[in-house]
N, CA, C and O atoms as a GROMACS GRO file, in nm:
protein
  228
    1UNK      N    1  -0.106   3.744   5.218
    1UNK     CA    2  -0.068   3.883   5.196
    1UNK      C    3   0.069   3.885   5.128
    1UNK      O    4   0.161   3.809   5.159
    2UNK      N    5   0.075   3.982   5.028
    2UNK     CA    6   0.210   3.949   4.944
    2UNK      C    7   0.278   4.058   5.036
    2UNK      O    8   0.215   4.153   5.084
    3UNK      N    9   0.422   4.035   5.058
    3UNK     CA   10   0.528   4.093   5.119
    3UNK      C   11   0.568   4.220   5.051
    3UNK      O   12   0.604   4.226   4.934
    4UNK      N   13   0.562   4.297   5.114
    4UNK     CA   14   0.632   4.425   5.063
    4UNK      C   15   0.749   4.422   5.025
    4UNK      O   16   0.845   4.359   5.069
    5UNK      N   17   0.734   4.542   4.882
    5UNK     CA   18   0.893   4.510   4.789
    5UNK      C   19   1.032   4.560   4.902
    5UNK      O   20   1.010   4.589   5.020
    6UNK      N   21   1.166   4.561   4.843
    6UNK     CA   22   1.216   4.595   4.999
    6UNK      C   23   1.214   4.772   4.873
    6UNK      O   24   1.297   4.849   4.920
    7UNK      N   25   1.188   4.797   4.825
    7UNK     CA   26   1.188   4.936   4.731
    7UNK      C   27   1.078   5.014   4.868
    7UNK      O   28   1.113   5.094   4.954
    8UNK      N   29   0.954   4.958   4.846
    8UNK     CA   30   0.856   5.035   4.962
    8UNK      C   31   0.877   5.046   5.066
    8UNK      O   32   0.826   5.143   5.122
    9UNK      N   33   0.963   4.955   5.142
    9UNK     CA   34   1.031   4.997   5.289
    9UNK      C   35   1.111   5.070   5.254
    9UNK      O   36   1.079   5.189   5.259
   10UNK      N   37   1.224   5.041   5.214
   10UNK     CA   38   1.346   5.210   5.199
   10UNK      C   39   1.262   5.301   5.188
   10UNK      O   40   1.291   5.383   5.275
   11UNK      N   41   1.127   5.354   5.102
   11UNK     CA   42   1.062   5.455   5.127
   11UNK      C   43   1.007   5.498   5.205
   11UNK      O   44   0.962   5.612   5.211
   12UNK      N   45   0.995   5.371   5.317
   12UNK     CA   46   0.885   5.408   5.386
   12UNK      C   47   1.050   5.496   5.497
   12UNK      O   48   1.049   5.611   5.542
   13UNK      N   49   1.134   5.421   5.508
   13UNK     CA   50   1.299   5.488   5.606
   13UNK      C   51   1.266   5.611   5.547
   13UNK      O   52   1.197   5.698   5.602
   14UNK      N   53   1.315   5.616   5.436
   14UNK     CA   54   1.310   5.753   5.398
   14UNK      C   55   1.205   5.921   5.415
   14UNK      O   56   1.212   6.044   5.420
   15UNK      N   57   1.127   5.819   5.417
   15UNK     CA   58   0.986   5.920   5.476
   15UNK      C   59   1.010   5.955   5.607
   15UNK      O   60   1.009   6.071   5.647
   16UNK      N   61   1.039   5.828   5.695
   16UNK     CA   62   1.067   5.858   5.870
   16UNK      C   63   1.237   5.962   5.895
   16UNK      O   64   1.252   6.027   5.998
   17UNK      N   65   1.307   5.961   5.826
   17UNK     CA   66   1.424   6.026   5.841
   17UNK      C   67   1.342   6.166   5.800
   17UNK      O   68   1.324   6.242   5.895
   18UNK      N   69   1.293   6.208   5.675
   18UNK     CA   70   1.285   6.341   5.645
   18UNK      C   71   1.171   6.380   5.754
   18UNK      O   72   1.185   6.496   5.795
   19UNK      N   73   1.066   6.312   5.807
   19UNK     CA   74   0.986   6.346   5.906
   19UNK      C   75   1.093   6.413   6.020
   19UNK      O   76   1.070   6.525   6.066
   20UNK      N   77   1.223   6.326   6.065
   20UNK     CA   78   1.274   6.349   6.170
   20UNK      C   79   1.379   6.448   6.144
   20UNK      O   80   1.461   6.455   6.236
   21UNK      N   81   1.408   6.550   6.014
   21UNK     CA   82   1.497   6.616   5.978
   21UNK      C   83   1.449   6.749   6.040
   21UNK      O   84   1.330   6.781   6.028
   22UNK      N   85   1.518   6.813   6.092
   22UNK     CA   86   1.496   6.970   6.145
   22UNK      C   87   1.479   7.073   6.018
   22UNK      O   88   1.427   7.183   6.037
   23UNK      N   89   1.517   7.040   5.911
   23UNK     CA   90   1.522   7.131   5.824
   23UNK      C   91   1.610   7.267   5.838
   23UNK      O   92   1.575   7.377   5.797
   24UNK      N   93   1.725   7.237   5.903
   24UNK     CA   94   1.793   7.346   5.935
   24UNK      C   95   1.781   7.421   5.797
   24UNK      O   96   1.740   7.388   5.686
   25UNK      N   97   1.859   7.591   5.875
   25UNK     CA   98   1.850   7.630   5.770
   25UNK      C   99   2.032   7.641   5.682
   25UNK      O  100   2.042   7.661   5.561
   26UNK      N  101   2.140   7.626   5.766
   26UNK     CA  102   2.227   7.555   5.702
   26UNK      C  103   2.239   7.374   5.732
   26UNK      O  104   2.250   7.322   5.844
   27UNK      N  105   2.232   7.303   5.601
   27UNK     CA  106   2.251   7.159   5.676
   27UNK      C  107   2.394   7.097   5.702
   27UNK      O  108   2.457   7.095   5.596
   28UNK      N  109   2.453   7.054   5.790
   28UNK     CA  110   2.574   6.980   5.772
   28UNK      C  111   2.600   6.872   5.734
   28UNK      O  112   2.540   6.774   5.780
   29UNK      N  113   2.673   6.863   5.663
   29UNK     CA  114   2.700   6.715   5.613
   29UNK      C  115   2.731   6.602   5.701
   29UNK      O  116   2.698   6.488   5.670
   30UNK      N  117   2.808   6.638   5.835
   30UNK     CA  118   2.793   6.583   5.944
   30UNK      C  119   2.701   6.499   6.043
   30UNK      O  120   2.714   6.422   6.139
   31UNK      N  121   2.573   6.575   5.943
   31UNK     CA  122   2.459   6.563   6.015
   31UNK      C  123   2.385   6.401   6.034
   31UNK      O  124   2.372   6.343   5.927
   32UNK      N  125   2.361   6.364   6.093
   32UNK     CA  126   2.383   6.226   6.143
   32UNK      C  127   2.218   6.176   6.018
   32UNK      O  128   2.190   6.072   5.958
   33UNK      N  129   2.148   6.311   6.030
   33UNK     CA  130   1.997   6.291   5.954
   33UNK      C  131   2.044   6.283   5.770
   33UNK      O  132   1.993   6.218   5.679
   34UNK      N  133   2.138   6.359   5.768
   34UNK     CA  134   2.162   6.364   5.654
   34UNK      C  135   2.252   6.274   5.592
   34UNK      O  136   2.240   6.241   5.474
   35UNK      N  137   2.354   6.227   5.678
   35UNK     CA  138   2.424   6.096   5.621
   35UNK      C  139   2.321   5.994   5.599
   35UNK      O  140   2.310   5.938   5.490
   36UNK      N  141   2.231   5.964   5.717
   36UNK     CA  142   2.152   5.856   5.668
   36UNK      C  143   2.061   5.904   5.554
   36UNK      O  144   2.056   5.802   5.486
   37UNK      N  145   1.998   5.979   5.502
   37UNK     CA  146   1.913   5.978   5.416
   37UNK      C  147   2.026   6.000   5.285
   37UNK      O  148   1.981   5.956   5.179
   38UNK      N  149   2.130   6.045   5.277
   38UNK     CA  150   2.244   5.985   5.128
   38UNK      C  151   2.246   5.838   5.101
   38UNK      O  152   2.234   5.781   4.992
   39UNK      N  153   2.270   5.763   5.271
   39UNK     CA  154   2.289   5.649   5.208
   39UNK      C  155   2.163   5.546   5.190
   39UNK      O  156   2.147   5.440   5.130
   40UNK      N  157   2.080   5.633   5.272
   40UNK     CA  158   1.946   5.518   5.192
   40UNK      C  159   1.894   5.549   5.063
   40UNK      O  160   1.842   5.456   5.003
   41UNK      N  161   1.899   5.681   4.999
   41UNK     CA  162   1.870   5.688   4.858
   41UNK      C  163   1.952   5.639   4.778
   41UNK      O  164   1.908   5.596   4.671
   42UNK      N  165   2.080   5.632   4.803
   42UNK     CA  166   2.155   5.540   4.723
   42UNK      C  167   2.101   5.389   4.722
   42UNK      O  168   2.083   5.324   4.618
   43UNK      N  169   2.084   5.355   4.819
   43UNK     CA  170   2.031   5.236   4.869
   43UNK      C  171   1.948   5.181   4.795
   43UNK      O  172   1.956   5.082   4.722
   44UNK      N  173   1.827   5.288   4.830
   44UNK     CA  174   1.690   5.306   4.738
   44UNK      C  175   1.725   5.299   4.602
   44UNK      O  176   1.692   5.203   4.533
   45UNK      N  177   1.796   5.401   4.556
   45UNK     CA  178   1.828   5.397   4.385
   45UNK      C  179   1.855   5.256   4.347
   45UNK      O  180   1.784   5.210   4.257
   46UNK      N  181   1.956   5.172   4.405
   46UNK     CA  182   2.038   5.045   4.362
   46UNK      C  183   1.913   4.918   4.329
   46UNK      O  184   1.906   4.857   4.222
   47UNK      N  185   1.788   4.891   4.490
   47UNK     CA  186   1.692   4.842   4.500
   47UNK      C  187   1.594   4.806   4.416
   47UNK      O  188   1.543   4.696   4.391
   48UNK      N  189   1.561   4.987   4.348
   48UNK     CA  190   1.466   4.998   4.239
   48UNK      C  191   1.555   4.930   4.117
   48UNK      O  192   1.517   4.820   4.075
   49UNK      N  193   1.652   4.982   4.069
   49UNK     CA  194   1.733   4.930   3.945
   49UNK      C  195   1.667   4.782   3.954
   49UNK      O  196   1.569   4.742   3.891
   50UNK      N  197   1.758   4.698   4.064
   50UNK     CA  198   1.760   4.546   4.064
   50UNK      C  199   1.596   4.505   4.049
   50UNK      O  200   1.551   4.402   3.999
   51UNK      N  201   1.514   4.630   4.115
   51UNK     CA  202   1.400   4.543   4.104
   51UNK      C  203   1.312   4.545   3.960
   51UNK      O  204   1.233   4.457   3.926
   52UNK      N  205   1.340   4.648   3.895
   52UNK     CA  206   1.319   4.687   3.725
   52UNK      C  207   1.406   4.572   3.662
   52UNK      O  208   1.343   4.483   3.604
   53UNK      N  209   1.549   4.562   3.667
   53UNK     CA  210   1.576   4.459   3.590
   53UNK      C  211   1.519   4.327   3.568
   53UNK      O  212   1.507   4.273   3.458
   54UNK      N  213   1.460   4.246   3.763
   54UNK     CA  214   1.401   4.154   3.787
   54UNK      C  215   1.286   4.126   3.673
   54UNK      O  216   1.287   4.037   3.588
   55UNK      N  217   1.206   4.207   3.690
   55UNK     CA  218   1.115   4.231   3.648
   55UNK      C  219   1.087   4.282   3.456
   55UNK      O  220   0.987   4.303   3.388
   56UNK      N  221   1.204   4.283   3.433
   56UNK     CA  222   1.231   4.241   3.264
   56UNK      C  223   1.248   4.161   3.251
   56UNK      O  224   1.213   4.123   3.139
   57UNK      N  225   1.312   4.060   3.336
   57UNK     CA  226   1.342   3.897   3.315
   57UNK      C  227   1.247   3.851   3.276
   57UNK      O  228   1.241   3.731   3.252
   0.00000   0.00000   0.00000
C-alpha cells in the first residue's frame, strides 16, 4: 500500500478542525479552532508547494 502524501493528511486535520468549528457567528482570533486551522493551511500551502516542486524534478 503506497503511503499517504503528508498533503492528504493535513487535509484530512483540516477537515477534522472545520468539522469541530462552531461556526460562531463572530469568530475570534483567539480562538483555539481558528489558530489551528491558520496554521495548518499554511502548513498545507508550504507541503503542496514542496510536493509540486518534487514532482517537477
Amino acid at each position: 500500500m503506497i503511503e499517504m502524501m503528508q498533503s492528504e493528511k493535513l487535509k484530512k486535520a483540516l477537515d477534522a478542525i472545520e468539522d469541530a468549528c462552531g461556526h460562531c457567528e463572530i469568530c475570534s482570533p483567539d480562538c483555539p479552532i481558528s489558530v489551528a486551522r491558520r496554521a495548518l493551511n499554511g502548513l498545507y500551502y508550504d507541503v503542496k508547494q514542496m510536493e509540486e516542486a518534487e514532482g517537477q524534478s
